[in-house]
FINU-926676 format. One record per residue: residue in three letters; x negated, y negated, z of N, C-alpha, C in turn. Coordinates in steps of 0.05 Angstrom, whole numbers, padded with zeros to 5 digits, always signed. Layout:
// FINU-926676
ALAXYZXYZXYZ
...
***
This chain:
// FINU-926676
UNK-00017+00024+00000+00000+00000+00000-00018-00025+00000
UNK-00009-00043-00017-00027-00070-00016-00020-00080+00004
UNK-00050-00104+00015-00048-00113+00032-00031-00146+00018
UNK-00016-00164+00042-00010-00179+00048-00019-00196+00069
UNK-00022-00227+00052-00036-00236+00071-00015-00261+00076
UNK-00014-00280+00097-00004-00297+00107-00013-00316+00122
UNK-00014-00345+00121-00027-00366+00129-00007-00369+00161
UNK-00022-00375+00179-00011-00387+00197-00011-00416+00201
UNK-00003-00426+00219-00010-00452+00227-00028-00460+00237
UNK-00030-00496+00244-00067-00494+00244-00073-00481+00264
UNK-00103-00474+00267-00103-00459+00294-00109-00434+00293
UNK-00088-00424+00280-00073-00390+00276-00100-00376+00258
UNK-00104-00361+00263-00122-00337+00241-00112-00330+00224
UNK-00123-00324+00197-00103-00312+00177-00102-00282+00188
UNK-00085-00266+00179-00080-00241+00196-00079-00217+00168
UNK-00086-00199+00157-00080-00185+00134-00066-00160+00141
UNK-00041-00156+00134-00027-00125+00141+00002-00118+00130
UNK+00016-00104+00131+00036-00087+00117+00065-00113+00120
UNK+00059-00131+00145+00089-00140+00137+00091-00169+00116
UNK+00114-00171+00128+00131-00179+00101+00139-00217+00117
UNK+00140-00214+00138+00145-00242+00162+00125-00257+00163
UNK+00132-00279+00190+00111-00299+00203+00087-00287+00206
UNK+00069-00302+00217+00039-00293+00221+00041-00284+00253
UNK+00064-00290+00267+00066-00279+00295+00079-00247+00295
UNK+00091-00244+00272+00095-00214+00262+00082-00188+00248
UNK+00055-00210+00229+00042-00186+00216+00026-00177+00227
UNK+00022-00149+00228+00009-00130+00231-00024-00118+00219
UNK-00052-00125+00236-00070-00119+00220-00064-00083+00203
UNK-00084-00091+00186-00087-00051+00169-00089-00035+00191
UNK-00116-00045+00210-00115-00036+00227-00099-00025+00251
UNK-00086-00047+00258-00066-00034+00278-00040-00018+00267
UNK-00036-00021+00237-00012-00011+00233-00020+00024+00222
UNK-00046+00027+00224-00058+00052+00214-00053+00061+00250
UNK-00065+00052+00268-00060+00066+00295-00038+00068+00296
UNK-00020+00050+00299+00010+00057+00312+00023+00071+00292
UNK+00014+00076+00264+00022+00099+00255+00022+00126+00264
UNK-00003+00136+00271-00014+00156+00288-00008+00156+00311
UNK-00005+00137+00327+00018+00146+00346+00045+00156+00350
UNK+00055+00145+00322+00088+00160+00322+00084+00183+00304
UNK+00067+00196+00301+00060+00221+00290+00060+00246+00306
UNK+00058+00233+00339+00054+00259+00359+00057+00291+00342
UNK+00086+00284+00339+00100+00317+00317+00106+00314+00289
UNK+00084+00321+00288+00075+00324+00254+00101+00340+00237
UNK+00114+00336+00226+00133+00354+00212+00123+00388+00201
UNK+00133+00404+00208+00125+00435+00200+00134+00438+00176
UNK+00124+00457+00167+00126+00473+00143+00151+00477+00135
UNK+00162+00493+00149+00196+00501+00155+00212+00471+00157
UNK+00198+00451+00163+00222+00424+00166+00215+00414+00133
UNK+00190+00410+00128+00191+00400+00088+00204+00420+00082
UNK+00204+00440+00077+00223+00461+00059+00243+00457+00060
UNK+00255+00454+00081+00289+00443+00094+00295+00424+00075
UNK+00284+00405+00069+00282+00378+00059+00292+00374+00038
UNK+00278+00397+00024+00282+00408-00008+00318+00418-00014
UNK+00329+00424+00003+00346+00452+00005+00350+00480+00008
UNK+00319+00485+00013+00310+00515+00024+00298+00522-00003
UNK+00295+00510-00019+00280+00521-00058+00265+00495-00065
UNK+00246+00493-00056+00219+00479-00067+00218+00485-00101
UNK+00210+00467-00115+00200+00464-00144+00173+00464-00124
UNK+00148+00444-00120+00136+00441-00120+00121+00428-00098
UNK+00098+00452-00094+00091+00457-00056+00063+00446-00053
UNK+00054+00445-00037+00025+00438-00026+00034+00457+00001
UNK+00005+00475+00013+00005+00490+00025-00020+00488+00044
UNK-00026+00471+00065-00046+00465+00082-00071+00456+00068
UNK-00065+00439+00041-00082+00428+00029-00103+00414+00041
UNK-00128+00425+00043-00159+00409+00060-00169+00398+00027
UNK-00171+00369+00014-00188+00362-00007-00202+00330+00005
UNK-00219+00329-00031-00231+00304-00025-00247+00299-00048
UNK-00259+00285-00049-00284+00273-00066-00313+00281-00058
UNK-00319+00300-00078-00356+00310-00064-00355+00320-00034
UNK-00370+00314-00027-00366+00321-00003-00360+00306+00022
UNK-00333+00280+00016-00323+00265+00035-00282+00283+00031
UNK-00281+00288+00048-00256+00305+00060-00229+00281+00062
UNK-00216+00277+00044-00200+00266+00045-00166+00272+00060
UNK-00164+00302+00052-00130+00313+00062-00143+00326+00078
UNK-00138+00331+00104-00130+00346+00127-00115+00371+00138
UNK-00104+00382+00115-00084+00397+00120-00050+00402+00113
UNK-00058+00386+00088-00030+00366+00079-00018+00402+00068
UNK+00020+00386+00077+00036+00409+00062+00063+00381+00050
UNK+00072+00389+00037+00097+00381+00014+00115+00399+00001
UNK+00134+00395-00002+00151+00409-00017+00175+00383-00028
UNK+00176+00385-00052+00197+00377-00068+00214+00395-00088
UNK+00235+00391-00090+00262+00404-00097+00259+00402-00128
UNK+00273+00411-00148+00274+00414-00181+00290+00393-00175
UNK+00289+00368-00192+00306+00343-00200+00309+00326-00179
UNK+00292+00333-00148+00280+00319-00134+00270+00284-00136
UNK+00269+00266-00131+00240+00248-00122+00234+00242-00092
UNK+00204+00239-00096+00183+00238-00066+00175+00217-00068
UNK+00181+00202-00043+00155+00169-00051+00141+00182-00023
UNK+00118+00176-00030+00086+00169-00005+00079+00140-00001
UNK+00080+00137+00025+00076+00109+00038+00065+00117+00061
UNK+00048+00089+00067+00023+00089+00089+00011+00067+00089
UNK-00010+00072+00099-00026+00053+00113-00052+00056+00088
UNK-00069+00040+00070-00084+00035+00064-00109+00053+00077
UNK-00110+00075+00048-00138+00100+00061-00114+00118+00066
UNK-00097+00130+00071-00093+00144+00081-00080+00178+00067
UNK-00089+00166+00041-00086+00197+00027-00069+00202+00001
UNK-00063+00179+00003-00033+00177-00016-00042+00186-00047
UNK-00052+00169-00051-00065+00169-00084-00077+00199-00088
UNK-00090+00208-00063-00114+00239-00071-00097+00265-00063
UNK-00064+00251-00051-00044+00285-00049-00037+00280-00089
UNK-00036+00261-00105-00028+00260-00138-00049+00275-00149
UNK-00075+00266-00146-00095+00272-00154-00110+00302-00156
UNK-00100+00307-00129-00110+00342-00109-00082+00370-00136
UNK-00063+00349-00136-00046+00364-00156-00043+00369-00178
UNK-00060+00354-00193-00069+00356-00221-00095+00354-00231
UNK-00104+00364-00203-00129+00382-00210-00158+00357-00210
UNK-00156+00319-00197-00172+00308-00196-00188+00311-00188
UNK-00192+00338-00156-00210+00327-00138-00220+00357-00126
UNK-00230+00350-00099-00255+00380-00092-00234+00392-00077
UNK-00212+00410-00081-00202+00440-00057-00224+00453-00049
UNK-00224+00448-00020-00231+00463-00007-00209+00487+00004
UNK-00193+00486+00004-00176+00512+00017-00147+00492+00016
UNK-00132+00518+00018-00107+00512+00015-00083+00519-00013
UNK-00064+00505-00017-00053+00529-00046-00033+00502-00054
UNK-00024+00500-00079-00012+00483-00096-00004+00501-00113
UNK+00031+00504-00108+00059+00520-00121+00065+00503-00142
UNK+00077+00511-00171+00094+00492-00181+00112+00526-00182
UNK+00145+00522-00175+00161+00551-00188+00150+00576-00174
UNK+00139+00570-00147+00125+00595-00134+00098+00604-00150
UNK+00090+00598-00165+00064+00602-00182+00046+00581-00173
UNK+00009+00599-00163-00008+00581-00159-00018+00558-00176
UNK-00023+00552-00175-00035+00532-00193-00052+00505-00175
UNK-00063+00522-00162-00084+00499-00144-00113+00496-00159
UNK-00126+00522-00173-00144+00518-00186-00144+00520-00225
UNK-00124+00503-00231-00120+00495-00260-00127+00476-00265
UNK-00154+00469-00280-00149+00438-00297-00127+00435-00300
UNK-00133+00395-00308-00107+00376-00307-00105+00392-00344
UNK-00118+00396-00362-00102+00399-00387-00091+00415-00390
UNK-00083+00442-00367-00063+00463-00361-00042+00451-00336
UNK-00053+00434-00330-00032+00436-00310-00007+00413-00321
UNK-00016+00401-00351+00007+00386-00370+00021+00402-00387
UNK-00005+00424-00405+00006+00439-00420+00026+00465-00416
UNK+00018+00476-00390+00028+00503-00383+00037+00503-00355
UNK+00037+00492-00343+00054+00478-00316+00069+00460-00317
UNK+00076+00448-00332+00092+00418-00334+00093+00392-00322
UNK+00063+00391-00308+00058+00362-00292+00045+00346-00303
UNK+00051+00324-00307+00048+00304-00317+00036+00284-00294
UNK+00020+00262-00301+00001+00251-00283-00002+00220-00298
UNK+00016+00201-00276+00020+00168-00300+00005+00156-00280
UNK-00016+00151-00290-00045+00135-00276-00038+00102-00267
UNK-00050+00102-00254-00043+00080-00236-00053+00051-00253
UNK-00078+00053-00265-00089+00037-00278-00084+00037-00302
UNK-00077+00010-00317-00074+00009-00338-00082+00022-00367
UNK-00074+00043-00374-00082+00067-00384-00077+00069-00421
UNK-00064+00046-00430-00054+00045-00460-00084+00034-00473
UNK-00081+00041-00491-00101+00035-00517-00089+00014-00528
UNK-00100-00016-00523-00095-00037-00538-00097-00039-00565
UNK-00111-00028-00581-00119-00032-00608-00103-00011-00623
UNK-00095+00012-00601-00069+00025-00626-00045+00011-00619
UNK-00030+00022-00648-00001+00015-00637+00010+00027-00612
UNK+00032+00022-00616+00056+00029-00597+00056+00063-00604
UNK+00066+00067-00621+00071+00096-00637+00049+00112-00635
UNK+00021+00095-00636-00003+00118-00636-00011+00123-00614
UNK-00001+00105-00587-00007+00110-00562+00016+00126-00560
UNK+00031+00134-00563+00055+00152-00562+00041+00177-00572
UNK+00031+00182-00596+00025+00206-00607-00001+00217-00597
UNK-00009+00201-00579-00042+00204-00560-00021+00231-00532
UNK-00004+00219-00531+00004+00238-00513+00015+00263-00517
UNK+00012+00269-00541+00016+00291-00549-00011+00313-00562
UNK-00023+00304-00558-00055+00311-00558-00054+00347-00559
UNK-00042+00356-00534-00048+00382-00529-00026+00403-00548
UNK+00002+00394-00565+00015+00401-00565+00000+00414-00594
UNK+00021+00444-00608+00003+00455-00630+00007+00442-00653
UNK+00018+00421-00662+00020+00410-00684+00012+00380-00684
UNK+00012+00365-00699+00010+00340-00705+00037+00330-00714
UNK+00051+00347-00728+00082+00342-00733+00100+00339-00707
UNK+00093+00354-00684+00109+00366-00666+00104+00335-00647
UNK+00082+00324-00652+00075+00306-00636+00087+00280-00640
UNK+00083+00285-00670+00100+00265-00682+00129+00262-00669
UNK+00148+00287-00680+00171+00284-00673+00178+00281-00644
UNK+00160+00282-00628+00165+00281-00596+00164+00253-00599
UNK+00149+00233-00606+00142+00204-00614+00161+00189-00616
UNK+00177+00204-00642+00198+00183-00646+00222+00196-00636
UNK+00231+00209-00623+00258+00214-00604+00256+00190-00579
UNK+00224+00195-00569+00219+00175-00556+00236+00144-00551
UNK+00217+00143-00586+00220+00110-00600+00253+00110-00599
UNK+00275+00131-00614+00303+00129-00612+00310+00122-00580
UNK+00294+00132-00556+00313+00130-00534+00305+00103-00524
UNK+00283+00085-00526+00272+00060-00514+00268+00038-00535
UNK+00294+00024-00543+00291-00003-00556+00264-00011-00556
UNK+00260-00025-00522+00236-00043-00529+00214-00033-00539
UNK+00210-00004-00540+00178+00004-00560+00189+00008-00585
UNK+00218+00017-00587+00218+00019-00618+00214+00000-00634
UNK+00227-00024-00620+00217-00065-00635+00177-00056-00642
UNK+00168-00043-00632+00149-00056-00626+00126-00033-00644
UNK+00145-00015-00646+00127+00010-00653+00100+00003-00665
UNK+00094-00005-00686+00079-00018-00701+00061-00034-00699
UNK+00065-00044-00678+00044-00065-00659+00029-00061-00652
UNK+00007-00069-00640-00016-00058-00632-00002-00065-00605
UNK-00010-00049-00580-00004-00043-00550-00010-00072-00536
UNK-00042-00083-00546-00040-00104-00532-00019-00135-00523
UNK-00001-00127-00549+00016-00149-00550+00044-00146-00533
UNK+00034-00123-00510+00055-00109-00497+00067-00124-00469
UNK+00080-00133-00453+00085-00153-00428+00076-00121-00410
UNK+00076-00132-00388+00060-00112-00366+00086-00089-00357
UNK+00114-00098-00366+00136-00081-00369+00136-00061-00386
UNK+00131-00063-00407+00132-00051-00436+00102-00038-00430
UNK+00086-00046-00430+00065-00022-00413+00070-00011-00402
UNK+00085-00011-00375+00086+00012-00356+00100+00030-00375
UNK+00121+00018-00389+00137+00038-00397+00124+00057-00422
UNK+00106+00055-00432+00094+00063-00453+00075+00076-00442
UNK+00066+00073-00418+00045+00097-00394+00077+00121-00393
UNK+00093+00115-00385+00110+00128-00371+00125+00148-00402
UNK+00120+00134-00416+00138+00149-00449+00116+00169-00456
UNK+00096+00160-00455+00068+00175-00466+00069+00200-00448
UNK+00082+00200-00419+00075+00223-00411+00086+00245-00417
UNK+00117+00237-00429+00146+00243-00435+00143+00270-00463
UNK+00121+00257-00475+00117+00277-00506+00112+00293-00497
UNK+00091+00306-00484+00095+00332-00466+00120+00347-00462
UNK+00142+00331-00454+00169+00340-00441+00154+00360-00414
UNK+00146+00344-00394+00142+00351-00362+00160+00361-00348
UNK+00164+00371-00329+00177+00376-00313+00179+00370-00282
UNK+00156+00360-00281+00144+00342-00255+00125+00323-00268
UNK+00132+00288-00255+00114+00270-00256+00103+00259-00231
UNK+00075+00260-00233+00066+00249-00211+00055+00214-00221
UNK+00075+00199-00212+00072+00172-00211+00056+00151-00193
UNK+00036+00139-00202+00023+00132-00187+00019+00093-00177
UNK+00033+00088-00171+00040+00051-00162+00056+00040-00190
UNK+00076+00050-00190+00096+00047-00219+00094+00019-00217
UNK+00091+00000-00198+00108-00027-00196+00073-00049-00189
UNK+00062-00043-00191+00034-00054-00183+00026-00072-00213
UNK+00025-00092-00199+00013-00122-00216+00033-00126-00237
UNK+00067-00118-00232+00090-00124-00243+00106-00140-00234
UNK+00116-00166-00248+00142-00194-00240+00167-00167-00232
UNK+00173-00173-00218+00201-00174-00201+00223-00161-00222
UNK+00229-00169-00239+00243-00161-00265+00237-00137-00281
UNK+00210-00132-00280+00198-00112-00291+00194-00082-00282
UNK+00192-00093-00252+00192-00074-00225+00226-00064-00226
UNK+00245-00072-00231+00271-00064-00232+00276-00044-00261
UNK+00260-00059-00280+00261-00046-00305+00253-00018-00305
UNK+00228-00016-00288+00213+00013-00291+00219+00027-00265
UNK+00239+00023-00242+00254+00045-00227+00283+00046-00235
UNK+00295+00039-00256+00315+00043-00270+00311+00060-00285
UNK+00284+00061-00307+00285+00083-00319+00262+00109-00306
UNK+00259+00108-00286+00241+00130-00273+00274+00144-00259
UNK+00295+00128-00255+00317+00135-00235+00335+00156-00266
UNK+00341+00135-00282+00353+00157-00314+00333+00187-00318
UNK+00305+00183-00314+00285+00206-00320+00297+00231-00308
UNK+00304+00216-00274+00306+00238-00255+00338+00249-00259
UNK+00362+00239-00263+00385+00233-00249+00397+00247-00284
UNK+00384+00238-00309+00394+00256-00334+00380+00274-00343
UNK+00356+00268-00347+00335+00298-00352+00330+00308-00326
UNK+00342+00308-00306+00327+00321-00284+00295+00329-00272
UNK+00278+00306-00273+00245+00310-00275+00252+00313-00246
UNK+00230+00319-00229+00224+00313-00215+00196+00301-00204
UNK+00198+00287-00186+00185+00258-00183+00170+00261-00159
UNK+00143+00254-00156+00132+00245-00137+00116+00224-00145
UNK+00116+00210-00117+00111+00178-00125+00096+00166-00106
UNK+00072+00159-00100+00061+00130-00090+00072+00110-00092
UNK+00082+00096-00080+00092+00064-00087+00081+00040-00062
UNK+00077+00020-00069+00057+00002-00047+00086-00008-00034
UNK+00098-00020-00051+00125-00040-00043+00148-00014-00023
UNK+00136+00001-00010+00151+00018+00006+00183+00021+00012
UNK+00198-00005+00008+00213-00005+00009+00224+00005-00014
UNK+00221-00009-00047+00236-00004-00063+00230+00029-00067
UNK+00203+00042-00056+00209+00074-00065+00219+00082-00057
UNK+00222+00075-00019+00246+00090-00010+00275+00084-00015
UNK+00280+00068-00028+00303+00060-00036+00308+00080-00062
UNK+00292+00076-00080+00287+00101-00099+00294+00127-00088
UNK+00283+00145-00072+00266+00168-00071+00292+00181-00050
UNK+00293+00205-00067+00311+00230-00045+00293+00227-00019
UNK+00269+00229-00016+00250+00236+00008+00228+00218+00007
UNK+00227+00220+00036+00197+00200+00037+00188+00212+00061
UNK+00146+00209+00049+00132+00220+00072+00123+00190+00080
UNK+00111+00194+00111+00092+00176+00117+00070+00189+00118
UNK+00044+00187+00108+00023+00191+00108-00001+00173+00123
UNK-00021+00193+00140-00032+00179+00158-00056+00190+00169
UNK-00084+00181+00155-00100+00190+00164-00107+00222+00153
UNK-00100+00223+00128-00099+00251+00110-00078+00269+00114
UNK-00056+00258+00134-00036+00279+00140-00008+00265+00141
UNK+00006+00291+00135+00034+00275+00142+00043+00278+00166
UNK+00050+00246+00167+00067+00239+00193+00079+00242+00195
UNK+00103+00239+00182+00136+00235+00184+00147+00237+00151
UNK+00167+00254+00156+00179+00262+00134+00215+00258+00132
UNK+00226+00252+00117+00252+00250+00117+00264+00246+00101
UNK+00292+00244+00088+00303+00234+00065+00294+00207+00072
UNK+00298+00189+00040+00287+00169+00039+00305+00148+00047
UNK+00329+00152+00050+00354+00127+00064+00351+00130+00100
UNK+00338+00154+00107+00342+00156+00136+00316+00146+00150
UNK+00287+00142+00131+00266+00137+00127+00268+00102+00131
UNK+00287+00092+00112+00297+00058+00116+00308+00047+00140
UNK+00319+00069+00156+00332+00068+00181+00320+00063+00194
UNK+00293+00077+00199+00277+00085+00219+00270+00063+00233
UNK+00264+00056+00255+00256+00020+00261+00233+00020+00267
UNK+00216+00045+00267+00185+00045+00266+00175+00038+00242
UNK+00178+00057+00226+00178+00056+00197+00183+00025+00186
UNK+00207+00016+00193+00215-00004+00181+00195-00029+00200
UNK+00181-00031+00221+00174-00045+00234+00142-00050+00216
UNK+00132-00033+00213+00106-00015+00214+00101-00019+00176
UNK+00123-00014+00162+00118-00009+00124+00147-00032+00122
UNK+00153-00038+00126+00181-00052+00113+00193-00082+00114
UNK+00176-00088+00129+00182-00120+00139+00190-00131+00156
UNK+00204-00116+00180+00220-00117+00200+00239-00096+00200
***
């Protein structure tokens, strides 16, 4: 989650942390990373994420220990999300979010532990099986389009693995039929794209595949207000008519959980707190701590 910063009055320190209020309200990274871990005492079990799901997980993490080289990032992480599911992950800055996306499509070092899609392992598959022959898809956080192709050729880039060039094609333009604003545009070179029409052209590109799980990574990051409505409208149609299912990082915590069947809190490589994502908005820790008040 990005940090927020806020000026006080004279006098006052600037203060940097998760809320959303006065400077007599915000919260350093720091303290909102402890008092996270404090309302963690009872870590949610195995048997309570599964619950979560409806008792039939699509797609599990199983005492996942990963990381980068040899710095240990997850702790022990478990997840489960449901077929036609979405998951938002929220936290405290460091705390794992980005490397449970990453650990699942194969970015980073397993050390132990197991990653289900359909009851089938798939903890040690490269990411170009775990698009082609698992159905996960992986929409990068960073600006990821090819400026100098078009619209259409960054479309048919995502079809890379598939056995034809025709096949890729026609995945392309069903695309282009379902999204006006790339079809205007097809032809264009990407750079001439508003930071809307990018996301959504990260998010279409993943689509030629036809996935079955997307792992989304800050859908709404360095997007106007308008744009950010644009691209959980159509991540909400992804889920709600094709039935994908979704897991999601989002900084702006609120709008994911406003999004998201379920939300974890993540904290310190583990999950804290788990719950549907409207009872998650309730919470007055949660909401104290990620939400603004």
């Amino acid at each position: 989650m990005a940090d927020k910063t806020e000026n006080g009055s004279a006098g006052e320190k600037r203060i940097s942390g998760y809320h959303q209020g006065g400077v007599d309200t915000v919260l350093s990274v720091d303290a909102v990373a402890q008092q996270a871990q404090e309302m963690a005492s009872e870590r949610p079990s195995r048997d309570q994420l599964w619950a979560l799901t409806g008792g039939e997980p699509l797609l599990t993490i199983e005492d996942l220990v990963a990381g980068y080289g040899a710095m240990e990032i997850l702790h022990g992480v478990n997840l489960a999300v449901g077929k036609g599911q979405s998951l938002c992950l929220i936290g405290p800055n460091g705390a794992g979010k980005s490397t449970v996306l990453h650990s699942i499509y194969g970015f980073t070092n397993i050390r132990s532990g197991r990653i289900g899609i359909a009851g089938r392992d798939v903890t040690r598959e490269k990411p170009n099986r775990k698009l082609a022959a698992s159905g996960i898809a992986y929409i990068l956080q960073d600006n990821s389009v090819f400026p100098d192709m078009t619209v259409r050729e960054n479309l048919l880039m995502g079809g890379y693995l598939l056995d034809t060039p025709r096949q890729a094609a026609e995945k392309a333009d069903e695309i282009l039929d379902r999204y006006d604003r790339l079809a205007a545009r097809a032809h264009q070179p990407a750079r001439v794209l508003s930071g809307g029409e990018r996301r959504l052209l990260e998010i279409s590109r993943a689509l030629v595949m036809d996935p079955e799980v997307l792992l989304v990574d800050e859908p709404s990051i360095g997007l106007e207000p308008r744009f950010i409505d644009m691209v959980f409208d159509i991540l909400t149609d992804l889920q709600m008519r094709d039935g994908k299912t979704i897991v999601m990082v989002e900084q702006n915590a609120r709008k994911g959980l406003e999004f998201a069947d379920l939300g974890y809190v993540l904290v310190a490589g583990e999950v804290a707190i788990a719950d549907k994502g409207d009872a998650l908005l309730e919470n007055p820790d949660v909401g104290r701590l990620f939400l603004g008040g």
